[in-house]
MARBA-787060 format. One record per atom (N, C-alpha, C): x, y, z; residue in one letter. Coordinates in steps of 0.05 Angstrom, whole numbers, padded with zeros to 5 digits, always signed. Layout:
N
XYZA ...
***
This chain:
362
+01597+01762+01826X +01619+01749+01840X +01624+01764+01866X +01633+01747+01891X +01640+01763+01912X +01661+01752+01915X +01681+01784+01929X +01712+01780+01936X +01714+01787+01954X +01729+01756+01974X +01740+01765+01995X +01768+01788+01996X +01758+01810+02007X +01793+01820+02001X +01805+01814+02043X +01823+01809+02049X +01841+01794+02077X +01867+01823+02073X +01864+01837+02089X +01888+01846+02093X +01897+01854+02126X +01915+01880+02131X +01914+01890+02149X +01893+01904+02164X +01885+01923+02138X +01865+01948+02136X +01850+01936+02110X +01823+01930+02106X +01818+01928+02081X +01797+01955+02073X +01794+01976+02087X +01774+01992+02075X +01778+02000+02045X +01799+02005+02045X +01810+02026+02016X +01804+02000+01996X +01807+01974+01997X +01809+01954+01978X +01774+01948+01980X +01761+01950+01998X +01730+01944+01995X +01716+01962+01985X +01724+01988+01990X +01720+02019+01972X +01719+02019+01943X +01746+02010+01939X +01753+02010+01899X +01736+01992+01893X +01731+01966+01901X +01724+01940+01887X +01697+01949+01893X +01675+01966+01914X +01645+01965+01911X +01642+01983+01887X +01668+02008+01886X +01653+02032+01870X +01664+02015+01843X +01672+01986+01838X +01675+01985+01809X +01652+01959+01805X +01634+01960+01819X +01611+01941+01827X +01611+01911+01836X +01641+01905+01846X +01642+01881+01855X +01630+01879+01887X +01609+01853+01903X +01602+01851+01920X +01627+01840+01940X +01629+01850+01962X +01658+01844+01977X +01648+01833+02005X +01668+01818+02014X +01678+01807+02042X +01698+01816+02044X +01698+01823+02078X +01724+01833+02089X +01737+01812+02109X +01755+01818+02117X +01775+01803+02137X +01795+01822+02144X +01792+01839+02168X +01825+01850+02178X +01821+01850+02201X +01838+01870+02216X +01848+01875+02249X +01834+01899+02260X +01821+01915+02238X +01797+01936+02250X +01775+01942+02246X +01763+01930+02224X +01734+01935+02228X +01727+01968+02220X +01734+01969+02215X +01728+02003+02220X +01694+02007+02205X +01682+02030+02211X +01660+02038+02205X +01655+02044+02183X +01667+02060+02168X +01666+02060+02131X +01673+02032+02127X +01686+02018+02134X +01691+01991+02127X +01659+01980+02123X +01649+01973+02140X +01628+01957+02155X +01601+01974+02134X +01605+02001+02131X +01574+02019+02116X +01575+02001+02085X +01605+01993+02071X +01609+01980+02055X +01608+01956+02052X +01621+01940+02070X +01617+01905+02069X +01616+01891+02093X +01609+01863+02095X +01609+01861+02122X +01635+01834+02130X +01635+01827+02143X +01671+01816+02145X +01668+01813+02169X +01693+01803+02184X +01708+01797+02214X +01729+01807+02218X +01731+01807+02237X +01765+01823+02246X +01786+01795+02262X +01801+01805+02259X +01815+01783+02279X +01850+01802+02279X +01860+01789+02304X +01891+01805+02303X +01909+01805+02298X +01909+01780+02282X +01938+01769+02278X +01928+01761+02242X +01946+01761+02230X +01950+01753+02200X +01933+01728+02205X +01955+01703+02213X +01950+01678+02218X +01919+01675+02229X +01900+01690+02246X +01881+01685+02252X +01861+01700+02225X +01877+01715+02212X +01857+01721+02191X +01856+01698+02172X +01873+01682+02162X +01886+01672+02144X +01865+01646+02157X +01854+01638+02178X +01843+01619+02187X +01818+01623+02193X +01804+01651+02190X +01779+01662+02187X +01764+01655+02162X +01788+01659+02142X +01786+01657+02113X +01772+01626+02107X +01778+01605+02119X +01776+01580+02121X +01749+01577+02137X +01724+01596+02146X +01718+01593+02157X +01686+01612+02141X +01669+01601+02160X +01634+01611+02161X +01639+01646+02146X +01661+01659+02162X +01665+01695+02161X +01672+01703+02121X +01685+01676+02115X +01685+01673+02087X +01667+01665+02066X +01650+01651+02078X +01633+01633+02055X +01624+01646+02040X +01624+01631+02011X +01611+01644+01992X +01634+01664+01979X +01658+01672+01981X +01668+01680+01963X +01683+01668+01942X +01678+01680+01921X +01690+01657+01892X +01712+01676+01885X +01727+01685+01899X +01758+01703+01898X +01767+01716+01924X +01787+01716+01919X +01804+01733+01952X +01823+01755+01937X +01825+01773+01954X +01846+01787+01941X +01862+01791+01972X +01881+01798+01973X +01910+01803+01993X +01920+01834+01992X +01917+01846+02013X +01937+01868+02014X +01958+01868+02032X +01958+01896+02039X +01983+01887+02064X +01998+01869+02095X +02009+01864+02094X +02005+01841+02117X +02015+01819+02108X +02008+01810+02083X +02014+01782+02075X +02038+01769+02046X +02047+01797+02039X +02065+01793+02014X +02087+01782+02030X +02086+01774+02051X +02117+01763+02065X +02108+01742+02080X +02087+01723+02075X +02069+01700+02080X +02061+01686+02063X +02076+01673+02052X +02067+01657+02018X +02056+01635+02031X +02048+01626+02051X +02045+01601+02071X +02016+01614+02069X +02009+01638+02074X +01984+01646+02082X +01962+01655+02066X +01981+01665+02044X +01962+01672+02010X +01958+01647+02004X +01970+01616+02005X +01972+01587+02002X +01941+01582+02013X +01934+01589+02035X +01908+01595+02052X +01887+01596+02046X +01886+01623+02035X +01870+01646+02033X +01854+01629+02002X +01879+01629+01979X +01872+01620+01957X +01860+01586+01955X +01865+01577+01984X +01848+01543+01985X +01817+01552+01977X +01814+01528+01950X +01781+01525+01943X +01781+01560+01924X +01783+01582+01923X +01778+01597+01910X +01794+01611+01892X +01783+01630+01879X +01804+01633+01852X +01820+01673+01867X +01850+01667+01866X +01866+01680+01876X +01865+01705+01854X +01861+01725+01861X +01872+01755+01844X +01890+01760+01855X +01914+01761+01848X +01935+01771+01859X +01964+01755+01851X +01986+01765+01864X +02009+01747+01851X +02010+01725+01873X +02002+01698+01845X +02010+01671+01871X +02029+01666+01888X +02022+01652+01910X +02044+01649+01926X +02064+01637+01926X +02070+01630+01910X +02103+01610+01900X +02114+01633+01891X +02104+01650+01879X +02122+01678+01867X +02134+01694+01890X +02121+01694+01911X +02136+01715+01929X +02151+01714+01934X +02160+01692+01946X +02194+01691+01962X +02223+01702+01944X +02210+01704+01910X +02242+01713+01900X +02227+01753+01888X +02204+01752+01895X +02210+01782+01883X +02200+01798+01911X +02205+01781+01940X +02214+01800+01959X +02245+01798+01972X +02252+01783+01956X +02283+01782+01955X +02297+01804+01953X +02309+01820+01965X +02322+01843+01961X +02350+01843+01938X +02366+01823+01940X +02385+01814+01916X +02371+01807+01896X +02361+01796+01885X +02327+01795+01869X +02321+01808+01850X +02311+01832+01864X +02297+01857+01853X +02322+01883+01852X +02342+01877+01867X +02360+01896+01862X +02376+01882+01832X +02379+01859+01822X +02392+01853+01802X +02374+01868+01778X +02338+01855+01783X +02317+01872+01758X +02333+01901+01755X +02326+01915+01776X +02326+01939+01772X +02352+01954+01754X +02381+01936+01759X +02402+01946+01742X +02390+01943+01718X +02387+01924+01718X +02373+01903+01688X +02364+01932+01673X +02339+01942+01690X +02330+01964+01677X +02336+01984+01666X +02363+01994+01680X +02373+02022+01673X +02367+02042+01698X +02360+02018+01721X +02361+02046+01748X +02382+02035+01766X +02376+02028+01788X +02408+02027+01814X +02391+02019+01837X +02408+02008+01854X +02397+01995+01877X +02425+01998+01900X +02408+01995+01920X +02428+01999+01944X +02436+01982+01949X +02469+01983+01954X +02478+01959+01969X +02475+01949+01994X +02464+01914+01988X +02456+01898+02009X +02469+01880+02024X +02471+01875+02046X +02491+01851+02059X +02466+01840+02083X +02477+01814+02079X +02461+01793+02095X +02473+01795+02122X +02459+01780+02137X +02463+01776+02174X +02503+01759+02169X +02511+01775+02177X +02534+01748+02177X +02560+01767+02171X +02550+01783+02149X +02569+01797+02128X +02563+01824+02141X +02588+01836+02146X +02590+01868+02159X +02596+01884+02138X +02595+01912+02130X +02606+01928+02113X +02633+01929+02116X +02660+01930+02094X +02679+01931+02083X +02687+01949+02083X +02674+01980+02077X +02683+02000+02071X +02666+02023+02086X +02661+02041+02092X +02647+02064+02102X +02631+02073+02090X +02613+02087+02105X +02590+02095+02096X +02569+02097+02124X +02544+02102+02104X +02517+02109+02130X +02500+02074+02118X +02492+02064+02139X +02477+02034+02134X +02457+02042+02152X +02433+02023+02147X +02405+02018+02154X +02409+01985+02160X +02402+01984+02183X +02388+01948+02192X +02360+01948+02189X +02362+01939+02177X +02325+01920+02164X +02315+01902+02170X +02290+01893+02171X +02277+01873+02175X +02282+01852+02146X +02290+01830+02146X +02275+01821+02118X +02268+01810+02108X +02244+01820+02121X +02212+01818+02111X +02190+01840+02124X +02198+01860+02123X +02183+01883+02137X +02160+01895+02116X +02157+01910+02126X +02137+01934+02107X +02127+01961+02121X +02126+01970+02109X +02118+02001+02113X +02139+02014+02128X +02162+02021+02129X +02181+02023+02137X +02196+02009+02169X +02176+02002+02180X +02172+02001+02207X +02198+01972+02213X +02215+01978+02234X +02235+01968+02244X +02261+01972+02234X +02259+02001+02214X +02284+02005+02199X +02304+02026+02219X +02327+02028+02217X +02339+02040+02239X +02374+02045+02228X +02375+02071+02240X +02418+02066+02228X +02428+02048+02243X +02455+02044+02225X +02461+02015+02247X +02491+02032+02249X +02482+02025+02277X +02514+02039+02299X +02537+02021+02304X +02530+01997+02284X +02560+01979+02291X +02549+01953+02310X +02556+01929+02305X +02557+01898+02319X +02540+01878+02296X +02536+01861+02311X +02523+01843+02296X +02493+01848+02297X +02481+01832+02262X +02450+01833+02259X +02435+01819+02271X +02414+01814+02279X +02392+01784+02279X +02391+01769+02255X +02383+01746+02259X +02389+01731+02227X +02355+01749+02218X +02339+01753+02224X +02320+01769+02210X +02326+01795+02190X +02345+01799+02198X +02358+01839+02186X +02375+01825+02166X +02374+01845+02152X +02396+01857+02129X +02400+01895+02139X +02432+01894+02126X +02445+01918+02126X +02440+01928+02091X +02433+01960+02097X +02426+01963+02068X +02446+01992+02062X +02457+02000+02050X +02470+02027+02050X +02452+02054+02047X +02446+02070+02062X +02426+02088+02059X +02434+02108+02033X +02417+02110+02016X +02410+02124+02000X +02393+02160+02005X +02413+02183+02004X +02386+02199+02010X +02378+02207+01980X +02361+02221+01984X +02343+02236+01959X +02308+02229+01974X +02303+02235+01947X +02270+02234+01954X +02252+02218+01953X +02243+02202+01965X +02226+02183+01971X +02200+02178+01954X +02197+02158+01938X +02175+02157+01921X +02168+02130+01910X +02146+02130+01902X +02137+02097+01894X +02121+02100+01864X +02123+02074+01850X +02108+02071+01827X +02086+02050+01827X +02073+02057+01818X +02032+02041+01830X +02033+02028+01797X +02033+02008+01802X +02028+01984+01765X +02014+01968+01759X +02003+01961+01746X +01980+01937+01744X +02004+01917+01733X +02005+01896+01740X +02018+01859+01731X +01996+01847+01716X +02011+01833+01685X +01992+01815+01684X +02007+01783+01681X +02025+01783+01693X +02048+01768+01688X +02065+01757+01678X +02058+01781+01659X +02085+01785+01625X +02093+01810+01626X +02083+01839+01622X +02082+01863+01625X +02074+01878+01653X +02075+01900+01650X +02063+01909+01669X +02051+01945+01652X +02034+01966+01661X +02026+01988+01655X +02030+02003+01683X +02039+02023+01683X +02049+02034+01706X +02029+02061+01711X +02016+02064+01729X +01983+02077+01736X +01992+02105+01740X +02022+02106+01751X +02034+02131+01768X +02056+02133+01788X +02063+02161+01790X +02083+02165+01812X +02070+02174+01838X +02077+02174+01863X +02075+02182+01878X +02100+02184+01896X +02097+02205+01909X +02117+02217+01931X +02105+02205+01949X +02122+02188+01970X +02114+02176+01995X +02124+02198+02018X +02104+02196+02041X +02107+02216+02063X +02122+02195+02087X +02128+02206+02104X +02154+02180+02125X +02143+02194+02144X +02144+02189+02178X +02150+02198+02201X +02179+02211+02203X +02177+02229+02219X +02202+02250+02219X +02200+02251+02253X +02230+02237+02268X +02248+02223+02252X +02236+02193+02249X +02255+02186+02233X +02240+02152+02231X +02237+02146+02202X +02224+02120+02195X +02223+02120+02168X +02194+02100+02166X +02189+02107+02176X +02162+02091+02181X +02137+02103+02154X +02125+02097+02145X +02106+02103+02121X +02080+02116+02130X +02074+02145+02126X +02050+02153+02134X +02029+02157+02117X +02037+02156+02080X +02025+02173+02067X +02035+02172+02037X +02017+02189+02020X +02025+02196+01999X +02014+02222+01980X +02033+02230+01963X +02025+02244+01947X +02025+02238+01920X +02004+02250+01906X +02011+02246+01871X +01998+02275+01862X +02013+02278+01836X +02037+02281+01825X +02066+02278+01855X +02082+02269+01847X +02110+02275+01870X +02120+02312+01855X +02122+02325+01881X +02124+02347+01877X +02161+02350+01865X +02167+02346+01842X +02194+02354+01837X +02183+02367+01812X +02211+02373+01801X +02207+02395+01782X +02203+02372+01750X +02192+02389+01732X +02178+02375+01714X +02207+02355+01700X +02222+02367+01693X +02242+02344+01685X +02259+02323+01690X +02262+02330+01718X +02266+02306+01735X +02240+02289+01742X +02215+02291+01735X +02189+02277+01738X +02193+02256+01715X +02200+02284+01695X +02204+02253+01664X +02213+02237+01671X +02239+02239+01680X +02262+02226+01682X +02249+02204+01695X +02241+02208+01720X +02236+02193+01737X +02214+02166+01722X +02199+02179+01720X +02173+02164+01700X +02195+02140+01682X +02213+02153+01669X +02217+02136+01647X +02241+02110+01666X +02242+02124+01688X +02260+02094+01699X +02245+02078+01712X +02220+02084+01728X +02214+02067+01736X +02189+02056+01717X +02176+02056+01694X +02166+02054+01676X +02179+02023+01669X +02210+02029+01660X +02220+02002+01652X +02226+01985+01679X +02234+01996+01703X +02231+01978+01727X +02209+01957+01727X +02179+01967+01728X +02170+01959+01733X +02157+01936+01710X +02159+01935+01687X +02159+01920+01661X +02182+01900+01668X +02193+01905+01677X +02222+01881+01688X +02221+01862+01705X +02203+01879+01728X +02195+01874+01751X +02172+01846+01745X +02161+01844+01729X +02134+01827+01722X +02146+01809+01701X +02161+01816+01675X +02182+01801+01661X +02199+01776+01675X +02203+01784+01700X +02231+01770+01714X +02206+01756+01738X +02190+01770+01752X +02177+01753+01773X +02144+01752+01768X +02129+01754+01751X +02116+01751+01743X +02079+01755+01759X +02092+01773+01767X +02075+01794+01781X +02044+01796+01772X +02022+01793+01786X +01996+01797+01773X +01979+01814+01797X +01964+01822+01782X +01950+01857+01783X +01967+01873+01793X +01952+01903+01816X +01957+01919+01824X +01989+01910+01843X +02010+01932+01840X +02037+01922+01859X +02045+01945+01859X +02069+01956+01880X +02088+01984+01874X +02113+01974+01877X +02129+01994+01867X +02158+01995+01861X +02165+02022+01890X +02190+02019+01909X +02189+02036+01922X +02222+02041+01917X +02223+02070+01914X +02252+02077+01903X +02255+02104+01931X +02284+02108+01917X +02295+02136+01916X +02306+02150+01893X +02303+02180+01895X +02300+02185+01875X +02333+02206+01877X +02350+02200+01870X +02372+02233+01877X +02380+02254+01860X +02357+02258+01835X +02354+02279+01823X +02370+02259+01794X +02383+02245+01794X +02384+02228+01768X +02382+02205+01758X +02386+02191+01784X +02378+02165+01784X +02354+02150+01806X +02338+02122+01790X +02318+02120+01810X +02336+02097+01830X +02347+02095+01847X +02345+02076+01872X +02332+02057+01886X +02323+02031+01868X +02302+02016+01879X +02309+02001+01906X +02284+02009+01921X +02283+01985+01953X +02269+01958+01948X +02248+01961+01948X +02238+01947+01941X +02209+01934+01931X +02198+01918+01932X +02167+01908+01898X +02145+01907+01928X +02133+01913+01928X +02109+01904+01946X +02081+01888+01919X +02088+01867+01927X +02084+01849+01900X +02034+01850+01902X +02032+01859+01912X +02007+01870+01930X +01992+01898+01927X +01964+01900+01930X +01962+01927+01922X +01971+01958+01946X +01978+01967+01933X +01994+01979+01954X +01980+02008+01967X +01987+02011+01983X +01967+02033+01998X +01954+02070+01989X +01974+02065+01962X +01975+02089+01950X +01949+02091+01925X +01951+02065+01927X +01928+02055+01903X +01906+02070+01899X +01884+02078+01922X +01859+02085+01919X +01862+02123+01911X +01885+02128+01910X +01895+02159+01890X +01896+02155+01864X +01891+02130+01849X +01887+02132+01833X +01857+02123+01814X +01835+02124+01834X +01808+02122+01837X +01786+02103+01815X +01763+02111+01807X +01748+02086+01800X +01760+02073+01775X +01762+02044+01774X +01781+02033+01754X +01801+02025+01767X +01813+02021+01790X +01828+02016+01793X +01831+01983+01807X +01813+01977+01821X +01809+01948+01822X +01804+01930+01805X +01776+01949+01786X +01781+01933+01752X +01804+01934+01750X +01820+01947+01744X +01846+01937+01735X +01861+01912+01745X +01866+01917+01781X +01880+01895+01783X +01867+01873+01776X +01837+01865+01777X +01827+01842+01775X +01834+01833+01742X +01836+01851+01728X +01839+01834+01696X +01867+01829+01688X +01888+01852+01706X +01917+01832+01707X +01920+01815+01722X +01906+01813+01747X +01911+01782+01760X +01898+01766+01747X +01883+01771+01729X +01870+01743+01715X +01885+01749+01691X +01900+01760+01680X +01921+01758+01659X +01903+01759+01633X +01873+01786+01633X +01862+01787+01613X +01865+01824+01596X +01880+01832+01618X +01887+01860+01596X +01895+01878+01619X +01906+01902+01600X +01923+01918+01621X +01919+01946+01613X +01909+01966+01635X +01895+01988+01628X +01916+02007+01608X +01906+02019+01595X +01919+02037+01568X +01938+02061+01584X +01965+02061+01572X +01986+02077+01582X +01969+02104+01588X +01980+02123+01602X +01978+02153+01598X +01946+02152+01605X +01930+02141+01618X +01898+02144+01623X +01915+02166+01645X +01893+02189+01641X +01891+02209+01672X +01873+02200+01691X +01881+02202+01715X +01867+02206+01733X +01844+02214+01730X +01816+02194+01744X +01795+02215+01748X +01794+02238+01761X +01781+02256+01747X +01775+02286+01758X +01762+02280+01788X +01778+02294+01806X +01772+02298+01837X +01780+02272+01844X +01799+02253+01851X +01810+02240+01858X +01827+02252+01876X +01830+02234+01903X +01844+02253+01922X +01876+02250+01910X +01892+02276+01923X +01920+02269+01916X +01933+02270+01932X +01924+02267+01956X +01941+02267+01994X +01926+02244+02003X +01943+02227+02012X +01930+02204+02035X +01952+02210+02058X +01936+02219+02080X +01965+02217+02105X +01943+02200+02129X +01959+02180+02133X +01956+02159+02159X +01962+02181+02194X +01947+02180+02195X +01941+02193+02229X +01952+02171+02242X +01977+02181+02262X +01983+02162+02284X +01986+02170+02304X +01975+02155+02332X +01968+02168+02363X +01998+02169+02373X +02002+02203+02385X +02016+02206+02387X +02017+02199+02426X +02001+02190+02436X +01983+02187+02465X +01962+02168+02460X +01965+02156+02487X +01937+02135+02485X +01907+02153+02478X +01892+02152+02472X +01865+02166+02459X +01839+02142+02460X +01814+02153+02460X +01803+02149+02452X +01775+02149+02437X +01774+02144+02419X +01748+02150+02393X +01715+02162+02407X +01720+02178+02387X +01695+02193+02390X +01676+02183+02373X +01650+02195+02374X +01636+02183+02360X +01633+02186+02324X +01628+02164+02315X +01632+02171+02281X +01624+02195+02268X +01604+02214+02277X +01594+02240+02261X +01612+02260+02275X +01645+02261+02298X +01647+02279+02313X +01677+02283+02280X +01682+02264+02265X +01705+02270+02250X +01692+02283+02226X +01706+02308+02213X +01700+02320+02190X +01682+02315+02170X +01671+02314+02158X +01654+02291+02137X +01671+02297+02108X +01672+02272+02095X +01680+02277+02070X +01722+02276+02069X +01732+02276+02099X +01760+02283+02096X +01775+02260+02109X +01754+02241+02122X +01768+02215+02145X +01758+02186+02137X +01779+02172+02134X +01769+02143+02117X +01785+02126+02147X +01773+02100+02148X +01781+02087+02166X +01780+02094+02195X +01750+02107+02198X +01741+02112+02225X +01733+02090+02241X +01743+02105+02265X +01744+02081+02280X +01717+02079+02299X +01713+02060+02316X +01683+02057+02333X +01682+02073+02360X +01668+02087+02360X +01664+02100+02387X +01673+02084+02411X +01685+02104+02429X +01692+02084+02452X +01720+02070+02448X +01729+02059+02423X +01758+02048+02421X +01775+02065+02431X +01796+02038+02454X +01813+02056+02458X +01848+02048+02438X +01853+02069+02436X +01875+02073+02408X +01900+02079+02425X +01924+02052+02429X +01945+02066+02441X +01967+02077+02429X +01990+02093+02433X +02004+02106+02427X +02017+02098+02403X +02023+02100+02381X +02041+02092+02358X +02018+02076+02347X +01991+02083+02345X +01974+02059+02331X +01964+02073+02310X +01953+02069+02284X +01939+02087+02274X +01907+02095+02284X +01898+02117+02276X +01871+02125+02294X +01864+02127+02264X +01867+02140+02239X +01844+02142+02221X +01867+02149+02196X +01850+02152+02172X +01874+02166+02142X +01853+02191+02130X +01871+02207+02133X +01854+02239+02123X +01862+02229+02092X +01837+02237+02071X +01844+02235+02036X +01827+02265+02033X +01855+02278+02013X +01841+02306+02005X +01848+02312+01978X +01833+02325+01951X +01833+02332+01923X +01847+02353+01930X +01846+02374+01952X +01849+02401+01947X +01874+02410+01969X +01875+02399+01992X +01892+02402+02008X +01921+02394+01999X +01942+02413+02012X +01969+02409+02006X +01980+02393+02033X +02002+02371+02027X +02008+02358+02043X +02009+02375+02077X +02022+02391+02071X +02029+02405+02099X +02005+02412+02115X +01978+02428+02098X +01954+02431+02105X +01943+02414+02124X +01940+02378+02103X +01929+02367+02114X +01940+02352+02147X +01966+02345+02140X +01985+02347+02166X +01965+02374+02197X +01971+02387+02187X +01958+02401+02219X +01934+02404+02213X +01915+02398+02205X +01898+02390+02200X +01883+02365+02220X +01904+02340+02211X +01911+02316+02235X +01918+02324+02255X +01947+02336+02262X +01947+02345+02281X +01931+02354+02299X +01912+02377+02292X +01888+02388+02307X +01869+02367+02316X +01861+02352+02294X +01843+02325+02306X +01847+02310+02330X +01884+02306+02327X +01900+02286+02353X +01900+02298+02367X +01899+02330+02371X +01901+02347+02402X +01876+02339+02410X +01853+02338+02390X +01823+02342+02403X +01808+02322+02416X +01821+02292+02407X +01814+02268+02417X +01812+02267+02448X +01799+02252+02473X +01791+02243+02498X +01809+02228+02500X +01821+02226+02527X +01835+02208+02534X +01821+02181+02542X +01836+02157+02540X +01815+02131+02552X +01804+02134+02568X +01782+02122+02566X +01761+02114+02592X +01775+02104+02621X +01785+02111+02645X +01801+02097+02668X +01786+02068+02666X +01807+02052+02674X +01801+02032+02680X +01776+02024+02707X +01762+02007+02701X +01739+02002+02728X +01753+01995+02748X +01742+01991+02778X +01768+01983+02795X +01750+01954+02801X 
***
């Protein structure tokens, strides 16, 4: 069988699905060179022109698609993607109520955890406090911001900020249950809240880990109960040392996924086909990385050649010669042995070392 996987970035999703022997097509916005050593695909820049690639010669021949990021807030577009072939993933009539923020904040009481209070474009806060204006329909944190007072765009929601510690739960759906793969500590831009990264194990202390485990455990069993969720998805919380704080379902495999290594696409593929769900408490394979941090140009740059990056430490390299502008990502360092901070200047050193663009010809 070959699967198209269509996302933003599809390396990490063409990675899991070769090393679990499925033959793959790609579709995203970069192309990148580990991408391409693995499968071969098109790029295009916009969702919508991927979503119409899919429909096209760059597709043929695949008898499944899978969806990652980019499109859990495009049920119009997974509608697409899934014309003529058989969809892994949660269908598109499901999205619109489990990216619902009132939604998934009702599951989550349901469960025994807490959710932040939400107000729509229209409706101002009542009482005091610290609020966030949202996109809603965003992802990866990107367009989230404090809100200093006036009116929203009808696109935003006001959310009450929650602090504590930032973390997500990685689950297989089979659209009754769900089995929950792991925790991870998510890494942010500082300042900002933008999504760079992750860790697993989340570094807290062992009994607030239980704790944690056992709330979002039933979250996410709720989460698939109530919206009926199929394969790989995460749950994205806060955590404030006793209770978990759900944001919200990224109903999609989520970027933290490939930390939890071979088996893991099998997986989603036999909960999106609603044929079994991997056995609680499996460990991790041995040497599985447990840091993914997303490199972002902090300066226009541009790419060196593929053998000039580390070997063994840089996924999503990019093509010689590209030029990479400011706030874009350039590559994602994955390491077994490095500690978050390590790998951080680590990147850092890389982004000092990069060439500036080529000048323009006159």
């Amino acid at each position: 069988m070959t699967v198209l996987v269509v996302a933003v970035s599809a390396r990490m999703l063409a990675e899991l699905a070769v090393a679990d022997g499925y033959e793959v097509t790609t579709l995203d916005r970069f192309g990148d060179v580990d991408l391409r050593a693995v499968a071969p695909g098109a790029t295009a820049p916009t969702s919508e022109a991927l979503a119409a690639l899919a429909s096209g010669a760059a597709a043929a021949g695949a008898d499944a698609v899978v969806y990652g990021a980019g499109f859990e807030n495009r049920p119009d577009l997974v509608a697409r993607l899934a014309d003529g072939r058989e969809l892994l993933g949660t269908p598109a009539e499901l999205l619109p109520s489990v990216r619902d923020p009132w939604a998934v904040a009702a599951v989550a009481r349901a469960a025994g955890a807490r959710a932040p209070e939400t107000l729509p474009d229209g409706e101002l806060p009542g009482k005091p406090g610290t609020w966030l204006r949202k996109p809603r329909h965003g992802g990866g944190g990107r367009g989230i911001r404090r809100w200093a007072g006036g009116r929203l765009r009808p696109t935003e929601i006001l959310q009450r900020r929650v602090d504590g510690f930032s973390c997500s739960a990685v689950a297989i759906g089979d659209g009754h249950g769900a089995t929950m793969l792991g925790l991870t500590e998510q890494l942010h831009r500082r300042p900002g809240f933008g999504w760079i990264g992750n860790v697993t194990p989340p570094r807290l202390p062992a009994l607030e880990l239980a704790a944690l485990d056992g709330q979002l455990r039933a979250v996410c069993d709720k989460v698939v109960a109530r919206f009926g969720v199929r394969g790989a998805f995460g749950v994205d919380a806060i955590w404030d040392g006793r209770h978990a704080w759900v944001l919200e379902v990224n109903p999609r495999p989520p970027g933290s996924l490939e930390l939890f290594g071979p088996g893991a696409f099998e997986a989603h593929v036999r909960g999106a086909r609603g044929i079994g769900l991997p056995r609680p408490g499996i460990p991790r394979t041995t040497g599985c990385a447990k840091v993914k941090l997303v490199l972002f140009a902090a300066r226009d740059v541009r790419a060196p050649e593929p053998g000039w990056w580390p070997a063994g430490l840089v996924r999503d390299v990019p093509h010689a010669g590209e030029t990479i502008r400011r706030g874009a990502p350039v590559c994602t360092l994955l390491s077994a042995t490095a500690e978050p901070a390590e790998l951080a200047a680590a990147g850092g050193r890389l982004l000092d070392a990069l060439p500036e663009p080529m000048p323009a010809r006159a």
